[in-house]
C-alpha positions as CSV (number, residue, x, y, z in Angstrom):
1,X,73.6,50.0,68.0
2,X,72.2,51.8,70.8
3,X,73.7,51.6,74.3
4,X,70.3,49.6,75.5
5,X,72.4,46.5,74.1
6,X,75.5,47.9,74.3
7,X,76.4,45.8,77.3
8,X,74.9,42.6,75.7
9,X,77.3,43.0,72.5
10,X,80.1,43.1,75.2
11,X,79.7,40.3,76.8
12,X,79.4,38.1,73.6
13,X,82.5,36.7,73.9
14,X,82.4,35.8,77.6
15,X,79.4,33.3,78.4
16,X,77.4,33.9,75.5
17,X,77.1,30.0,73.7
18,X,77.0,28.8,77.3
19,X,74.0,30.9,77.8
20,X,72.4,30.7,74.0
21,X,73.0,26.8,73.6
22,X,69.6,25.7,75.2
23,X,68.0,28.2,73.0
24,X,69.0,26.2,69.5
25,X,66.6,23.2,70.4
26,X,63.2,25.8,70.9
27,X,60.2,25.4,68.8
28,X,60.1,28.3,67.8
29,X,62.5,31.2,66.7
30,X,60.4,33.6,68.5
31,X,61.3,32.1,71.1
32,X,65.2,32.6,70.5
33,X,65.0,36.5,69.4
34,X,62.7,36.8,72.6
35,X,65.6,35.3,74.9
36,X,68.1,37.1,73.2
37,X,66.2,40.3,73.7
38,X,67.0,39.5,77.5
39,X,70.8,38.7,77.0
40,X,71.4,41.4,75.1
41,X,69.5,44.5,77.5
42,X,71.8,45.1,79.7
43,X,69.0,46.1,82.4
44,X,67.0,42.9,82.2
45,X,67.5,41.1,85.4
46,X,66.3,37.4,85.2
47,X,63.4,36.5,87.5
48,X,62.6,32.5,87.1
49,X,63.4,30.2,90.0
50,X,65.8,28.8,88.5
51,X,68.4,31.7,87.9
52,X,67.6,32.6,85.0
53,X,64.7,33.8,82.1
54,X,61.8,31.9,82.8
55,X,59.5,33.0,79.6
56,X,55.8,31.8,80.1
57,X,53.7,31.1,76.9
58,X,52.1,33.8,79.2
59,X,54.7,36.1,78.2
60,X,55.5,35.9,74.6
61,X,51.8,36.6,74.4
62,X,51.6,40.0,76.4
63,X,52.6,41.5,73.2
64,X,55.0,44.7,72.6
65,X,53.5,47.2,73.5
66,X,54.2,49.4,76.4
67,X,51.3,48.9,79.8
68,X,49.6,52.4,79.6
69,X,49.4,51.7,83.5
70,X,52.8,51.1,85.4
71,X,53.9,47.3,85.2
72,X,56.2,44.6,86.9
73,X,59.6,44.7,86.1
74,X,58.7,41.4,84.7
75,X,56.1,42.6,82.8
76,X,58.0,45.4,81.5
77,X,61.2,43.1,80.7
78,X,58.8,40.9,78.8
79,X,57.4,43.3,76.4
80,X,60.8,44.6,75.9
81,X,62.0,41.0,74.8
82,X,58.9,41.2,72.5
83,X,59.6,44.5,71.0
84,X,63.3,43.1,70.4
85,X,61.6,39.7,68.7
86,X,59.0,41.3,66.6
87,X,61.4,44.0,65.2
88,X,64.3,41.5,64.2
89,X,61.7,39.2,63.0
90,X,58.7,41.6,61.4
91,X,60.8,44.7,60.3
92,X,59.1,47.4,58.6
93,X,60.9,47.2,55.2
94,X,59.1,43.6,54.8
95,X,55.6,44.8,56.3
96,X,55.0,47.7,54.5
97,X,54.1,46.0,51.1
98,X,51.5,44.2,53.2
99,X,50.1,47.8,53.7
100,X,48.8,48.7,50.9
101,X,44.7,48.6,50.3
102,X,42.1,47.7,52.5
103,X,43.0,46.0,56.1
104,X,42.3,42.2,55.0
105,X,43.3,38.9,57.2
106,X,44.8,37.4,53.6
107,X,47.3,39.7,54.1
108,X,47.9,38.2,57.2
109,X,48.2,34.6,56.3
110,X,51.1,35.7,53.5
111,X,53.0,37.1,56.1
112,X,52.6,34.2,58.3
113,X,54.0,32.4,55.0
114,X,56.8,34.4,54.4
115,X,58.2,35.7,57.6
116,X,57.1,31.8,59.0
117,X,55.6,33.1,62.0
118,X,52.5,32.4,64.0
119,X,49.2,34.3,62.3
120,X,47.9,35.9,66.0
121,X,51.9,37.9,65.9
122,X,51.4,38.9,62.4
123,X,48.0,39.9,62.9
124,X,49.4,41.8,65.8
125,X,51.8,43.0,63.8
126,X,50.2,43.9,60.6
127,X,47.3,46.4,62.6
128,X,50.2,48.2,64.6
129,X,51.1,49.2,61.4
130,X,48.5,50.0,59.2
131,X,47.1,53.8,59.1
132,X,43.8,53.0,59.7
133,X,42.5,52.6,62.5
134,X,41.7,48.8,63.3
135,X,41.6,46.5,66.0
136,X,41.9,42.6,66.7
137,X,39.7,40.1,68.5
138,X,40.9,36.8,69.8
139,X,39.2,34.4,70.6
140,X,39.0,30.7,71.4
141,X,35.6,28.6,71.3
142,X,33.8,31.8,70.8
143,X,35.2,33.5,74.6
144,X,37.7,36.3,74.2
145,X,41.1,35.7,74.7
146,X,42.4,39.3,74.3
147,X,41.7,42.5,72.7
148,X,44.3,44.2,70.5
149,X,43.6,47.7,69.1
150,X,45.5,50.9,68.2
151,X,45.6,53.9,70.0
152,X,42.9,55.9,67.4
153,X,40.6,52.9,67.3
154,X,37.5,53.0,69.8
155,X,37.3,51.1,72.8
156,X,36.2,47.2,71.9
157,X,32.8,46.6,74.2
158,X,34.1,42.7,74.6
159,X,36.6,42.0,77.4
160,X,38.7,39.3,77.9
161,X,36.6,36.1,79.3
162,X,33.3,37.3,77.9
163,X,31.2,35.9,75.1
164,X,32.3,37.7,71.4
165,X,29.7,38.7,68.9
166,X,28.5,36.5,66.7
167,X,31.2,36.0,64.1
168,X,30.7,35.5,60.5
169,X,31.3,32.4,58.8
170,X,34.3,31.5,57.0
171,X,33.8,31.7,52.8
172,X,36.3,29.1,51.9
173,X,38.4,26.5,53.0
174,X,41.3,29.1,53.9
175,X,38.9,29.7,57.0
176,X,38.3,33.3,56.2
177,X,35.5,34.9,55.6
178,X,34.1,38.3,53.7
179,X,34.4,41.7,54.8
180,X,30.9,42.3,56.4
181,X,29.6,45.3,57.9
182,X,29.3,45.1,62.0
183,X,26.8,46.4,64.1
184,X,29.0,49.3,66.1
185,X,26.8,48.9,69.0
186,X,28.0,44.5,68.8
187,X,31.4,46.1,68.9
188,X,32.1,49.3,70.3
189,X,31.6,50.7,73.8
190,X,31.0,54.1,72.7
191,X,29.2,53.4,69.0
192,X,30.1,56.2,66.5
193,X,28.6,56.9,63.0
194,X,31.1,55.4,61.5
195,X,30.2,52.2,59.3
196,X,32.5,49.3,60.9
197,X,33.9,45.9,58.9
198,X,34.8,43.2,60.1
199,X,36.5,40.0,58.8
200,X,37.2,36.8,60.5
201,X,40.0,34.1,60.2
202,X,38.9,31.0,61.9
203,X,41.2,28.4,62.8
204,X,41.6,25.0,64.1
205,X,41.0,24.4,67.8
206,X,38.3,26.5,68.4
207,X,40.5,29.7,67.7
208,X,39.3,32.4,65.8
209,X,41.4,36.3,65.2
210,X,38.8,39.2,64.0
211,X,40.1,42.3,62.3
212,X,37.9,45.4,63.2
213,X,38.0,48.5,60.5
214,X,35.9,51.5,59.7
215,X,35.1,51.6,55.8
216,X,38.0,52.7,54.4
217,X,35.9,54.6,51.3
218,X,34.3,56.7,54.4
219,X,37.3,57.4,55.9
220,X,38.5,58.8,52.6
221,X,35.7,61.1,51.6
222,X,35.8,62.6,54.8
223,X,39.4,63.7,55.2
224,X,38.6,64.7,51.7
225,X,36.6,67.2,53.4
């Protein structure tokens, strides 16, 4: 264990099912690996009103991901907490099989399933890891709700609070729909050459999560090159 919780794992025995008690009646167990993310980083200083860590829906949603512009030390702890979550909860050994093939939302939904977490973190989750590059969409009644992309995919033309691209519709009850292939210049602030896919989940509420990809069979013949 690195010294990062070092602190934390000291401190167990002094405080800690005072502090974690509240935690056993949350909703969700995100929620509980987030707040014991915070207990447990010994330079996490709590910044609610009240005393203590006041966690925002806000919050759990800013992802895990490090601000490639300098953040809040609330900002910071938060994604920090995240990481902690997502790593506990998500770990590589159980995403990898999830991998394999072409980037595909069904994927998604069997996580969801079997790690019994929300889609929108395991579709977070699933493009961090993939190899391809690939992006995500959220969306809610059409608007974009955030933008989610790795570092090798291009810049997503849609911001958050402005109208998405039309979206495909779903092909089954499951609310998914086909791999298509997307306009670049719908998608992309810089378009490329580059054939792009895209695949929607839609969900109730309004909500929707759209997984951007280049062909993978392009991608192929040219590093085969």
């Amino acid at each position: 264990m690195s010294e990062f919780f070092l602190h934390g794992f000291n401190t167990l025995s002094h405080g800690f099912v005072g502090y974690i008690i509240p935690f056993l009646f949350v909703l969700t167990i995100v929620v509980f690996f987030h707040e014991l993310g915070h207990f447990l980083n010994t330079w996490h200083q709590p910044s609610g009103p009240s005393g203590g860590f006041s966690c925002t829906p806000h919050d759990l949603g800013a992802g895990w991901r490090r601000r490639a512009t300098r953040a809040s030390r609330h900002v910071t702890q938060e994604i920090e907490a995240n990481r902690f979550a997502i790593e506990l909860l998500a770990p590589p050994q159980l995403m990898r099989p999830y991998l394999r093939g072409i980037p595909d939302l069904a994927k998604v939904l069997s996580l969801a399933r079997v790690l019994d977490l929300s889609r929108e973190a395991c579709a977070r989750r699933y493009v961090e890891m993939l190899e391809q590059p690939s992006a995500l969409i959220l969306s809610a009644d059409g608007v974009v709700r955030y933008v989610d992309r790795r570092p090798d995919f291009p810049f997503v033309a849609c911001e958050r609070g402005q109208r998405s691209p039309a979206l495909p519709s779903p092909a089954d009850e499951s609310g998914l729909t086909a791999h298509v292939e997307a306009d670049v210049r719908d998608w992309l602030a810089r378009p490329g050459s580059g054939s792009l896919v895209a695949q929607t989940l839609t969900q109730r509420g309004g909500y929707s999560i759209t997984l951007l990809a280049f062909d993978a069979t392009e991608v192929e013949s040219e590093s085969d090159e």
